[in-house]
C-alpha positions as a Markdown table, in Angstrom:
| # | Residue | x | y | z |
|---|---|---|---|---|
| 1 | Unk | 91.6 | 73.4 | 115.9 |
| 2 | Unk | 94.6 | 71.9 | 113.6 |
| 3 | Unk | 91.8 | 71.3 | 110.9 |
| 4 | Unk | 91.2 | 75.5 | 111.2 |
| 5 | Unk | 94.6 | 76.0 | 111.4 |
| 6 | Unk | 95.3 | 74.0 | 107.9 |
| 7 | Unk | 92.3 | 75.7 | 106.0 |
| 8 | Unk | 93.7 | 78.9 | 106.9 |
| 9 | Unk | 97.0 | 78.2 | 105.9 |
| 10 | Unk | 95.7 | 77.1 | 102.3 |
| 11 | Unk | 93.6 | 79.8 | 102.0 |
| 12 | Unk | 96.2 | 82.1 | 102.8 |
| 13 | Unk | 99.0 | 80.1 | 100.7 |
| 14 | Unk | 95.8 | 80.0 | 97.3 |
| 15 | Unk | 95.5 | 84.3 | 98.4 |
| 16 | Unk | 99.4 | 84.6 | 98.1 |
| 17 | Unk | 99.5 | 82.2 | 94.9 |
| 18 | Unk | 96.6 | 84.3 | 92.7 |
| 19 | Unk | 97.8 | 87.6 | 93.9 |
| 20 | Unk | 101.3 | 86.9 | 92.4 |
| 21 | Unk | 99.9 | 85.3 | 89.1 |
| 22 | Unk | 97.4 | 87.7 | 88.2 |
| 23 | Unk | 100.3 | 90.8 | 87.4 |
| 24 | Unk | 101.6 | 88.5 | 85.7 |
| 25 | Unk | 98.7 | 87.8 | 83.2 |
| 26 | Unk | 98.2 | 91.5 | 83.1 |
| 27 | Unk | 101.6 | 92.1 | 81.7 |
| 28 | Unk | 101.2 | 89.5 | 79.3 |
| 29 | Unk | 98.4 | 90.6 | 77.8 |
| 30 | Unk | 99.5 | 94.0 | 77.8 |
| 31 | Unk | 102.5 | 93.2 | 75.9 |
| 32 | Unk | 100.1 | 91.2 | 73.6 |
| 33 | Unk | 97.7 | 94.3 | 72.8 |
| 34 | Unk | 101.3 | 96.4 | 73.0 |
| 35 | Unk | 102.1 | 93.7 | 70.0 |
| 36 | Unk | 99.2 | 93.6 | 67.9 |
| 37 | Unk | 98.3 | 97.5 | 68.3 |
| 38 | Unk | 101.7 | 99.1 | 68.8 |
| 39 | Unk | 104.4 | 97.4 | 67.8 |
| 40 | Unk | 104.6 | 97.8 | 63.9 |
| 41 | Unk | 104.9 | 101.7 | 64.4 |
| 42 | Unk | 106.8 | 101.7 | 67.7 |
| 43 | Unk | 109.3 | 98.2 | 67.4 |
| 44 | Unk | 109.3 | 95.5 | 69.9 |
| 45 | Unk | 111.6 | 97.3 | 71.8 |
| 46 | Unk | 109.6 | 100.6 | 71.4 |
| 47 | Unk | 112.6 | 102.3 | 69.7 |
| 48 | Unk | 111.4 | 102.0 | 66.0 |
| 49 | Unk | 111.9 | 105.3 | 64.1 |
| 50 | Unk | 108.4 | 105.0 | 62.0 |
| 51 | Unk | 107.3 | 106.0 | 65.8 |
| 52 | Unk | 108.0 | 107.9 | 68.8 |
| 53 | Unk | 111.0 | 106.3 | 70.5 |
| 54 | Unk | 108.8 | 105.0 | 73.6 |
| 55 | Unk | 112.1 | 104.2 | 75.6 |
| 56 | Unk | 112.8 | 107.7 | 75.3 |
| 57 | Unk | 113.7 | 109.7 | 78.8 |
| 58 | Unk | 110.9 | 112.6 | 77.0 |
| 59 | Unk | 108.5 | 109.9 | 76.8 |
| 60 | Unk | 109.3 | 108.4 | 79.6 |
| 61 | Unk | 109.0 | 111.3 | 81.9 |
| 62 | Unk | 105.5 | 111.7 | 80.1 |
| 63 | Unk | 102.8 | 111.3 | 82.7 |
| 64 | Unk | 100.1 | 108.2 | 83.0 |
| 65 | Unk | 97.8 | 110.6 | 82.0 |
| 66 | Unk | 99.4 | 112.0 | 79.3 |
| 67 | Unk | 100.4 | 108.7 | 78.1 |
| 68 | Unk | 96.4 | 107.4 | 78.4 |
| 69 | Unk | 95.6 | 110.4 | 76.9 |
| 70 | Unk | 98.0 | 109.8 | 73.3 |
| 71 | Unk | 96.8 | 106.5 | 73.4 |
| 72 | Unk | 92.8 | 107.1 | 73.6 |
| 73 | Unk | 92.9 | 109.9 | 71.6 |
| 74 | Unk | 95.8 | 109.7 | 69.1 |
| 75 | Unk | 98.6 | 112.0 | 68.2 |
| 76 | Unk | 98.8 | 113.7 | 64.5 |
| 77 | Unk | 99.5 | 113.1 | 62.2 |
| 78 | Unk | 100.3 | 109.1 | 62.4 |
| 79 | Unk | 99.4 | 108.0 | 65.5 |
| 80 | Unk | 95.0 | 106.5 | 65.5 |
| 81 | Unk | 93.1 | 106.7 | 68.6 |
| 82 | Unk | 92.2 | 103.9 | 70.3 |
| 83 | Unk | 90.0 | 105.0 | 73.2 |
| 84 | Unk | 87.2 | 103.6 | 71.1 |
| 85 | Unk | 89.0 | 100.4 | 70.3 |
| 86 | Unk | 90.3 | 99.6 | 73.7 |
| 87 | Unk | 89.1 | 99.1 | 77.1 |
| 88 | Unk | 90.3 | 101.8 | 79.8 |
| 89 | Unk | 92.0 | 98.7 | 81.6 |
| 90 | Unk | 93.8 | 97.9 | 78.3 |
| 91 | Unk | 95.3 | 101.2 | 77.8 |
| 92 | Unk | 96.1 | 101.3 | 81.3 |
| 93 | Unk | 97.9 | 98.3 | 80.7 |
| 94 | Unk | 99.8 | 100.1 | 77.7 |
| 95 | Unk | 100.8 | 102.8 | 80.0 |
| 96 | Unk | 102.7 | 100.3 | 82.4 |
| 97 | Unk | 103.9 | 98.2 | 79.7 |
| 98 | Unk | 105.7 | 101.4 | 78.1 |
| 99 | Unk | 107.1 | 101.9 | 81.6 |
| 100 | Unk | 109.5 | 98.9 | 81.0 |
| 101 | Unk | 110.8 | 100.2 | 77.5 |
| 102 | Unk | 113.2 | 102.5 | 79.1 |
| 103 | Unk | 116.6 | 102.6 | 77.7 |
């Protein structure tokens, strides 16, 4: 019974351990594709003029679809599309990382 007891306990401590560090790996590598595929119009910080200001309270107030939507399928006359260039969990990922550019 104590033998049970311990395996349960590590399972449930290994469950509690992935499920924090996955987010985590999802946020970096959305702020890595946010890097390579946003940043030089945008700024690090998402405030660059060459770009929408993506800390913006207009953009911000901007639904996850709306925001999936710019992203897949561009905005003229600057901004490319990258639904055929990203995954539908990367731009996903975009979305939320443009969630934590707010001013």
């Amino acid at each position: 019974m104590k033998r049970i007891v311990k395996v349960l306990t590590l399972a449930t401590a290994s469950a509690a351990f992935l499920s924090l560090s996955l987010p985590t790996q999802a946020q970096d590598a959305s702020a890595a594709t946010y890097k390579s595929k946003c940043a030089m119009c945008h700024g690090a910080d998402g405030k660059k003029a060459a770009g929408h200001d993506l800390s913006s309270a207009d953009v911000q107030k901007e639904s996850d679809a709306d925001l999936t939507a710019v992203i897949a399928n561009g905005k003229a006359p600057k901004m490319p599309k990258y639904g055929d260039k990203l995954k539908p969990e990367e731009i996903k990922g975009l979305v939320a990382y443009i969630r934590t550019l707010k001013m």
